[in-house]
Every structure is written in C-alpha cells, then in structure tokens.
Short mmCIF file of the C-alpha atoms (twelve columns), coordinates in Angstrom:
data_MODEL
# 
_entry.id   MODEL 
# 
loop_
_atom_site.group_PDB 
_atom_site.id 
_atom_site.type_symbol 
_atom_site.label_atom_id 
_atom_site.label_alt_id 
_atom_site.label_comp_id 
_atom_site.label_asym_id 
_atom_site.label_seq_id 
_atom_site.Cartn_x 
_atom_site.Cartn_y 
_atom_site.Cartn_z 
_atom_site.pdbx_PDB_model_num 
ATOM 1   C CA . UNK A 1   -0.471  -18.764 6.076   1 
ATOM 2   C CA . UNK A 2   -1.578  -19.410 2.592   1 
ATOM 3   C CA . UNK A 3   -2.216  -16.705 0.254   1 
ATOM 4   C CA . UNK A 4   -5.971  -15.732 -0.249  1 
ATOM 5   C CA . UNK A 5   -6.877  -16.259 -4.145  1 
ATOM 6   C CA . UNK A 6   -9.834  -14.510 -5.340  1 
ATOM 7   C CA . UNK A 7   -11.978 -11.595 -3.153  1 
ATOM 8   C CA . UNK A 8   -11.864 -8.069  -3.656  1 
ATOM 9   C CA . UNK A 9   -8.304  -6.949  -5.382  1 
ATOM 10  C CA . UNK A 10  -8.573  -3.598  -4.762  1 
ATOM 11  C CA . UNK A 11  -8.944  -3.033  -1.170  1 
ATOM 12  C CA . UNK A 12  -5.104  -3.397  -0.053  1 
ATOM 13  C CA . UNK A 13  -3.687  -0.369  -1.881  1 
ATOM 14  C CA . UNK A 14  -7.259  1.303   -1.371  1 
ATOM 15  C CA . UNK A 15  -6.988  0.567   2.058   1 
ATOM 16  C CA . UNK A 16  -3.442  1.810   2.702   1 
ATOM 17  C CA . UNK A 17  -4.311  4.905   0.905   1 
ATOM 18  C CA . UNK A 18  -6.911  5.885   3.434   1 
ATOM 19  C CA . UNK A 19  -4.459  5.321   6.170   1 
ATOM 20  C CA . UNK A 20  -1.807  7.538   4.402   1 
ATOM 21  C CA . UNK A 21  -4.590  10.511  3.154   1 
ATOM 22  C CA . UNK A 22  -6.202  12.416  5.732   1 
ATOM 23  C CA . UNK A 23  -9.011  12.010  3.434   1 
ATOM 24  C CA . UNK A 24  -11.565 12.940  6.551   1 
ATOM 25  C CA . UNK A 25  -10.473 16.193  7.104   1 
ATOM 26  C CA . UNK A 26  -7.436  18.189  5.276   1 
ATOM 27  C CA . UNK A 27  -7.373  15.726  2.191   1 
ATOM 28  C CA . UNK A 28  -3.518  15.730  2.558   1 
ATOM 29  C CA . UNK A 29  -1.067  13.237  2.971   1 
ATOM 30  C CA . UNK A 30  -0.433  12.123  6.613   1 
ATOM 31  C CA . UNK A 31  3.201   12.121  5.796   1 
ATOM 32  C CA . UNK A 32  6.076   12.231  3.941   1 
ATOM 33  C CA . UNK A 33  4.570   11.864  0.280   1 
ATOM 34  C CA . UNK A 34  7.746   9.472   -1.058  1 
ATOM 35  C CA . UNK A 35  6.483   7.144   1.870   1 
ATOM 36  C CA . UNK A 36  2.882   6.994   0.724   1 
ATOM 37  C CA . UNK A 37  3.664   6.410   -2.832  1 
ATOM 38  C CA . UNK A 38  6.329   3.515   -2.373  1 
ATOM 39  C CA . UNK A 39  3.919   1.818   -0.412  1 
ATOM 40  C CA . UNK A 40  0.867   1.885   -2.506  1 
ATOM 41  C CA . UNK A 41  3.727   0.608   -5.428  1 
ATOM 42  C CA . UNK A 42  4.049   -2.038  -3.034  1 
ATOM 43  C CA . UNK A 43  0.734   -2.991  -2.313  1 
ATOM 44  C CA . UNK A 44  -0.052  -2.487  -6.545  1 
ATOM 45  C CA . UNK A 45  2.341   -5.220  -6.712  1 
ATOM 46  C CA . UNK A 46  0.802   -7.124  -4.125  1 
ATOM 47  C CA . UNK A 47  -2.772  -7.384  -5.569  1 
ATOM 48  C CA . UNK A 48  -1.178  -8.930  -8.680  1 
ATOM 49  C CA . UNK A 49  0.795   -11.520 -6.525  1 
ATOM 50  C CA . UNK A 50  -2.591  -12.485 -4.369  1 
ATOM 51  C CA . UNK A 51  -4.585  -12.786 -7.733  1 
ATOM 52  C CA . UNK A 52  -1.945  -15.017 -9.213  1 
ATOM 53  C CA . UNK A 53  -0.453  -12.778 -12.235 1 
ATOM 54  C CA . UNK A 54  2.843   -12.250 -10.397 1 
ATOM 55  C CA . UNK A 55  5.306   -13.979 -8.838  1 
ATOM 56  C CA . UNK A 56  7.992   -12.641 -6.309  1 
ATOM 57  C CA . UNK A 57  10.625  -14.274 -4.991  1 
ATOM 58  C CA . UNK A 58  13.699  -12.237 -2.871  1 
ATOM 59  C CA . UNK A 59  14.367  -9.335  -5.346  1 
ATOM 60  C CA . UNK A 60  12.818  -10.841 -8.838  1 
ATOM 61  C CA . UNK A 61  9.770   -10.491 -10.117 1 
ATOM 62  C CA . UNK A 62  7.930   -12.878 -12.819 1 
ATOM 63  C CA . UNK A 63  4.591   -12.682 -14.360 1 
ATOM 64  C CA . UNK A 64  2.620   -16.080 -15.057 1 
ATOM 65  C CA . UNK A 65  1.115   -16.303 -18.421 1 
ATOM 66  C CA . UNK A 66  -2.210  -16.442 -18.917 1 
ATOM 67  C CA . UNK A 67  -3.841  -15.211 -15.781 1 
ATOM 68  C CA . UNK A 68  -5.554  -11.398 -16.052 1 
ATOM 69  C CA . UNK A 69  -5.769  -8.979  -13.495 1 
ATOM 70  C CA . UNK A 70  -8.665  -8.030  -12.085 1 
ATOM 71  C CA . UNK A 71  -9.350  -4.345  -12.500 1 
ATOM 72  C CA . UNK A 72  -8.210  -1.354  -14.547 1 
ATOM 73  C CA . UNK A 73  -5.246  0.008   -12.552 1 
ATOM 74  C CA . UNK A 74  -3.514  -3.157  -12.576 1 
ATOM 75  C CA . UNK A 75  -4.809  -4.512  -15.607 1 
ATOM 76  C CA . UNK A 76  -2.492  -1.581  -17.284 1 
ATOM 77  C CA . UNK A 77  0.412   -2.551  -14.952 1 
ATOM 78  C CA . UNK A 78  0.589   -6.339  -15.607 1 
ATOM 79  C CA . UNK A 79  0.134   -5.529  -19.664 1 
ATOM 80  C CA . UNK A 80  3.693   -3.058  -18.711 1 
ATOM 81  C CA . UNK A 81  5.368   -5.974  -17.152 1 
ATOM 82  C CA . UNK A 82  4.601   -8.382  -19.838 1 
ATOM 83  C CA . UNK A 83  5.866   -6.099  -22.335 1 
ATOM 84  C CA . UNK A 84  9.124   -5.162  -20.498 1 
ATOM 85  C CA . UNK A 85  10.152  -9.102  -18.841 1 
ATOM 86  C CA . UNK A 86  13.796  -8.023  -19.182 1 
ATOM 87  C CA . UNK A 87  12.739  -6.036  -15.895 1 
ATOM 88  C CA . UNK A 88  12.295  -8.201  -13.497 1 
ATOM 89  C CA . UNK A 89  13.956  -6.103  -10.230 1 
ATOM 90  C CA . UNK A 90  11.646  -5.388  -7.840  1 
ATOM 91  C CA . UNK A 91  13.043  -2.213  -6.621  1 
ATOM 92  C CA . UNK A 92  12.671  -0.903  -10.278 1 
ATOM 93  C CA . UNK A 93  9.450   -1.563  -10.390 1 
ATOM 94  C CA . UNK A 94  8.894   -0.078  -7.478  1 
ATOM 95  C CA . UNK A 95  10.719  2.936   -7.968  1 
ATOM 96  C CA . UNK A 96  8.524   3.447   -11.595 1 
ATOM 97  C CA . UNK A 97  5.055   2.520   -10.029 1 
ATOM 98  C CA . UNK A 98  5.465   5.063   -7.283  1 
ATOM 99  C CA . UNK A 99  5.669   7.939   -9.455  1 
ATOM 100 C CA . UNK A 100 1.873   7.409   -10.468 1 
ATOM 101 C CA . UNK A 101 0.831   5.148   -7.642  1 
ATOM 102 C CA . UNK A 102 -1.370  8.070   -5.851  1 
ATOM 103 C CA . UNK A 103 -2.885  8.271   -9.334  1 
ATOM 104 C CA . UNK A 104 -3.662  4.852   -9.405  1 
ATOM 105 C CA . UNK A 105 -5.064  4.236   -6.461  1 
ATOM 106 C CA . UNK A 106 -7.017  7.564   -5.899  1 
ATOM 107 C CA . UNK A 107 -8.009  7.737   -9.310  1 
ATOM 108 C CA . UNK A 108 -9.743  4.538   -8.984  1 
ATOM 109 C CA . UNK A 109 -11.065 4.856   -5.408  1 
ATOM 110 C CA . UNK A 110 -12.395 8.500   -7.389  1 
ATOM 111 C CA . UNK A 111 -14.609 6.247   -10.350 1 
ATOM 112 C CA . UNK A 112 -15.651 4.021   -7.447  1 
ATOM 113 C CA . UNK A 113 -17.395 6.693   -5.609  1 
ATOM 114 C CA . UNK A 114 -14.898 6.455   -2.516  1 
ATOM 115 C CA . UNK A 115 -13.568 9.919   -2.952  1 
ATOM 116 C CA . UNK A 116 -13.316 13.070  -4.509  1 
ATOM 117 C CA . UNK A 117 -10.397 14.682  -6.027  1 
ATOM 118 C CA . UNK A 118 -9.575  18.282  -4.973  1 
ATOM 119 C CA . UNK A 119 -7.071  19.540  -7.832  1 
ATOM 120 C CA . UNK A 120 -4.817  22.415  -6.794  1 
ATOM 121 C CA . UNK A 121 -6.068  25.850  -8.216  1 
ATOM 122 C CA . UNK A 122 -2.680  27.791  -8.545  1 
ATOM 123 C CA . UNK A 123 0.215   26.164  -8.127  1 
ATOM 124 C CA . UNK A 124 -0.278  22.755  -10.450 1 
ATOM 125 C CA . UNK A 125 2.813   20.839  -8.926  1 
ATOM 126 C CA . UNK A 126 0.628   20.895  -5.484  1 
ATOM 127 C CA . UNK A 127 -0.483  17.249  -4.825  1 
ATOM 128 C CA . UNK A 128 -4.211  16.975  -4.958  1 
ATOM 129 C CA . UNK A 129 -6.325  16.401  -2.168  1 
ATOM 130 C CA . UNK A 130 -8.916  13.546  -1.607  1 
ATOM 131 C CA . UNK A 131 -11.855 13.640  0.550   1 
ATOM 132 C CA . UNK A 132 -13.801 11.143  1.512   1 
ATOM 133 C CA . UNK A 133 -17.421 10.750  0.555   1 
ATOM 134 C CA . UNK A 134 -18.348 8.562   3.574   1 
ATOM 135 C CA . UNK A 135 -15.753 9.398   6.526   1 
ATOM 136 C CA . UNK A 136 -16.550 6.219   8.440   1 
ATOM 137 C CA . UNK A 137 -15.829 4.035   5.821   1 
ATOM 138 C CA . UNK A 138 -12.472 6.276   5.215   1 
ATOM 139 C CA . UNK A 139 -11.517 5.911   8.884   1 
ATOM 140 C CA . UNK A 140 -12.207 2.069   9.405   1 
ATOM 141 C CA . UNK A 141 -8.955  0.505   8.326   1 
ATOM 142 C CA . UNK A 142 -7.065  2.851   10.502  1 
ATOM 143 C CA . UNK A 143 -9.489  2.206   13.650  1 
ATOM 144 C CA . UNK A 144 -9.525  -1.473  12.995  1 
ATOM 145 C CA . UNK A 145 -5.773  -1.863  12.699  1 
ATOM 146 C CA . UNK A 146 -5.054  0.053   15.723  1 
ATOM 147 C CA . UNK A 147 -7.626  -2.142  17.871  1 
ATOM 148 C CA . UNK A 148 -6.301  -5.353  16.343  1 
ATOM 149 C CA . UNK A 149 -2.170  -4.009  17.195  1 
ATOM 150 C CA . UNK A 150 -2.888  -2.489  20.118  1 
ATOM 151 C CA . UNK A 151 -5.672  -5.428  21.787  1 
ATOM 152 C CA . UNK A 152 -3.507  -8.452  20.480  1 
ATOM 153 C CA . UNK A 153 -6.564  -9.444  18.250  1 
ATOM 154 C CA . UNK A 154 -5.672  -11.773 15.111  1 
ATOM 155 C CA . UNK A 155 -5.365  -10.835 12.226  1 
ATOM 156 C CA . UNK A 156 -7.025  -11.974 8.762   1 
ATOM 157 C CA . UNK A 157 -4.551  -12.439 5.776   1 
ATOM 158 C CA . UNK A 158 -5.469  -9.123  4.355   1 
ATOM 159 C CA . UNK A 159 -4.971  -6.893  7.239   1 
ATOM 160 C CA . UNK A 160 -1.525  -8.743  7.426   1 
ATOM 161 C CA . UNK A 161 -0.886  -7.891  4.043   1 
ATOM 162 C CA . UNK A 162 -2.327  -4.204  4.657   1 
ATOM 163 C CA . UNK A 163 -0.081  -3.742  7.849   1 
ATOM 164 C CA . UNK A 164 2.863   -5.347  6.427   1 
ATOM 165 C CA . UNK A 165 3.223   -2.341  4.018   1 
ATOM 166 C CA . UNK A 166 1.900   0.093   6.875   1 
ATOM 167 C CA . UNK A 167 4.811   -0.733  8.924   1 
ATOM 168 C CA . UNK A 168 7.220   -1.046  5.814   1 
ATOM 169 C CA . UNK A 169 6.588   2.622   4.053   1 
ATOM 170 C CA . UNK A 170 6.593   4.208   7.960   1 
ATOM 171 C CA . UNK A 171 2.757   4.594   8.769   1 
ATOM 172 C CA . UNK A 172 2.713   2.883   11.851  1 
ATOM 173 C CA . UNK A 173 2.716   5.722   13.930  1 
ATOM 174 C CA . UNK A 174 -0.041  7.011   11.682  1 
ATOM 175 C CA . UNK A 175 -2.440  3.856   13.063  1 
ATOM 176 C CA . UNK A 176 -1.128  3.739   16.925  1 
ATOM 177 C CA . UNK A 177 -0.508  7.608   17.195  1 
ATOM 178 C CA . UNK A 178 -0.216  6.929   21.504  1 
ATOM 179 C CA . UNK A 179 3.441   6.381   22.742  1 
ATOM 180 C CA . UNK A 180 2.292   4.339   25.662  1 
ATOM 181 C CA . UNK A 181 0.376   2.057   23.362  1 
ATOM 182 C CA . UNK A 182 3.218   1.444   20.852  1 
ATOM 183 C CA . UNK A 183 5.747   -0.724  22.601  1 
ATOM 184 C CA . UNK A 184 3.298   -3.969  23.185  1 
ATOM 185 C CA . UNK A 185 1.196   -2.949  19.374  1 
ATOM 186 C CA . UNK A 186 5.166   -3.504  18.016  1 
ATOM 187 C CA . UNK A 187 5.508   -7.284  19.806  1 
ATOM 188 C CA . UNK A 188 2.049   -8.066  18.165  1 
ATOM 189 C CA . UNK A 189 3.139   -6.633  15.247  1 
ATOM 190 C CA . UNK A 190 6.957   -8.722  14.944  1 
ATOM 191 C CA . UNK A 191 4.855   -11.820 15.153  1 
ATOM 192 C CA . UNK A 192 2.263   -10.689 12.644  1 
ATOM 193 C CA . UNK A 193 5.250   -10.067 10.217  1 
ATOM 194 C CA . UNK A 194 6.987   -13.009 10.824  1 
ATOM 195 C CA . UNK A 195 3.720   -15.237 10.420  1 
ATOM 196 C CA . UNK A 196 3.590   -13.696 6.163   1 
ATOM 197 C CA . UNK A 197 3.800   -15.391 3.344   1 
ATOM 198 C CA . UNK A 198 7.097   -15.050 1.724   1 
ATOM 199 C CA . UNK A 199 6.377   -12.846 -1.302  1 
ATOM 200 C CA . UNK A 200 4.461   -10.494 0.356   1 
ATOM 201 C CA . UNK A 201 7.137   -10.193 3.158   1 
ATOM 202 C CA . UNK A 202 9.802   -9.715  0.423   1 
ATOM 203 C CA . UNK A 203 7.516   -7.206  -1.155  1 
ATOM 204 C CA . UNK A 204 7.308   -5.331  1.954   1 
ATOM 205 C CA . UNK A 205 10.876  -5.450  3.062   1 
ATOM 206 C CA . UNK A 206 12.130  -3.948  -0.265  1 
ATOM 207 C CA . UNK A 207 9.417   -0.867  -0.027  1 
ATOM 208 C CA . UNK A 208 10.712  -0.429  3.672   1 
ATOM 209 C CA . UNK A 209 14.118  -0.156  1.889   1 
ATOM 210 C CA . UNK A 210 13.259  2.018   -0.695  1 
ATOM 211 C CA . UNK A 211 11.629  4.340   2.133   1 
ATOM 212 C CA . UNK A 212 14.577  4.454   3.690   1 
ATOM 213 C CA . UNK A 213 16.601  5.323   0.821   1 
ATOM 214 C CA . UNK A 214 14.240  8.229   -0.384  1 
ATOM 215 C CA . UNK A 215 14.149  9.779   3.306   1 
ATOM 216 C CA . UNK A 216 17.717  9.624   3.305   1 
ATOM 217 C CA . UNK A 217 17.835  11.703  0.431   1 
ATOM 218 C CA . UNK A 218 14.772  14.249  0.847   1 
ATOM 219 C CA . UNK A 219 16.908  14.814  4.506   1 
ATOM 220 C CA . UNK A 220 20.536  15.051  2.572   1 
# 
C-alpha cells in the first residue's frame, strides 16, 4: 500500500472526531476524553506525513524542507516542529498536540460549517460540546466503518488510516458496538493493520501506547 499524496487533508482527524463526539445527539465525548485527544494528535500527525511535510520512522519524527501543509491547523503545527527540530520523539509530540487536539480539530470542523460549538455556561473546565449541523454526514464514518469491519469489505487507504487510529486510541467498540459482531470485524481488522504503510502503523502503535499509559493513570 502506497501512501495517498494529495486529496482532502483534513478528513482523517475530522473523521475520527465524529466517531469519538456524539456530535448527533449529547455533543459529548463517546469516551474516555485522554483517548479521543491522543488519537486526533495522532491522526494531526498523520495528515502531515500523507501530504509529505513529515516523516516518521519507529519513534522519530523529521520534517522535509520545503513542502507546506495544507490547511490552518496544521499549517501552525508543522511551523512548531520546524522551529523546535531538537524534538523529534514522537511520543512528545504526541503528548503536546493532545492537549489542544479537540481544539484543533473541532475548531476547524466549527469554521467549516461541520459543527457547532456548545461552550459550557458555569463550570468553564467542562469540555465543550459539538453538534452536528448535518447528522448524516456526522454519522457516516462510523456506519461505513462498521459495514466495511463487520462485512469483510476492503478498505481504501484512508479508512485504513482512519481505523488504524480508531483501533489504536480504543474506539473500536465505539464503531462495532455488537459483541456477536466483534470477533470476525477484529480478523478483518488484524489484516487491515498489518496491510499499512509503515509510518502510519508506527504512528498508530505509539498513540495506542500512549492510551494505555494515560488509562493506566486516570485508573491509578
């Protein structure tokens, strides 16, 4: 599997986003919020490594001169890694990007028209909630990913991408919610994961580590 260049930059941390926000009905997280905001770190990351500005190989990270990003959000990230390249851990950057990912991403999915922001009217460390302005559109990567798991359907290179950090920041019970359905969705899935291009599967196994550390802790 090679990579996609070009196409639409956005979607993968948009898309993950919709899958972690129940941004159709509460406009809360679907779970633990650590989780959600690793991940869309992760998938942040991965838009700059599918438009070519980054490079990530095992646990470093590189950025290749001369190559912008495409939109705002990661625009400001890239400019942050070319002015700190003595970082080049990708579990630090992780750990930094998650603290404003959900900013990130649902601020921009906010200017796009996607959603709109709910801020908290008393207590001001409550998380904001998104809604959707167009609940099918919301609910589509969720529905699709679930028919694709749990019917053995191929995948394209996105959805890999986009399931790859599903699975990695815990959200795949989030997409196949039915016990009985889960044990043949997770043989479809080994193979999908297997099948990934190394950076993003790098990517994705140090956000499922990460996870695992910060549940660990919220739980200790």
């Amino acid at each position: 599997m090679v990579i996609p260049k070009g196409g639409e930059l956005r979607v993968l941390a948009d898309e993950l986003f919709l899958i972690g926000w129940d941004t159709t009905a509460s406009g809360k997280p679907r779970m633990h919020l650590q989780g959600i905001e690793l991940g869309l770190a992760g998938a942040l990351i991965a838009e700059l490594v599918i438009a070519g500005c980054v490079a990530v190989r095992g646990s470093t990270l590189g950025v290749r001169d001369g190559t912008p990003a495409a939109e705002e959000a990661t625009s400001r990230i890239l400019a942050e890694m070319r002015g700190l390249p003595q970082h080049s851990d990708v579990r630090t950057w992780l750990v930094y990007l998650a603290r404003r990912a959900v900013a990130e991403v649902g601020g921009r999915m906010v200017l796009a028209g996607l959603l709109t922001r709910e801020e908290p009217k008393f207590f001001k460390r409550q998380q904001s909630r998104f809604h959707a302005t167009d609940s099918g559109a919301a609910a589509w990567p969720r529905t699709r990913l679930h028919m694709a798991l749990t019917r053995w359907q191929p995948l394209t290179p996105d959805d890999m991408a986009l399931v790859a950090f599903v699975e990695a920041c815990g959200m795949t019970a989030v997409v196949v919610q039915d016990p009985a359905e889960r044990r043949a969705a997770r043989r479809h899935l080994t193979a999908v994961l297997a099948a990934l291009p190394q950076p993003i599967a790098d990517l994705a196994r140090h956000v499922e580590a990460a996870t695992g550390d910060a549940v660990l802790t919220y739980r200790t």
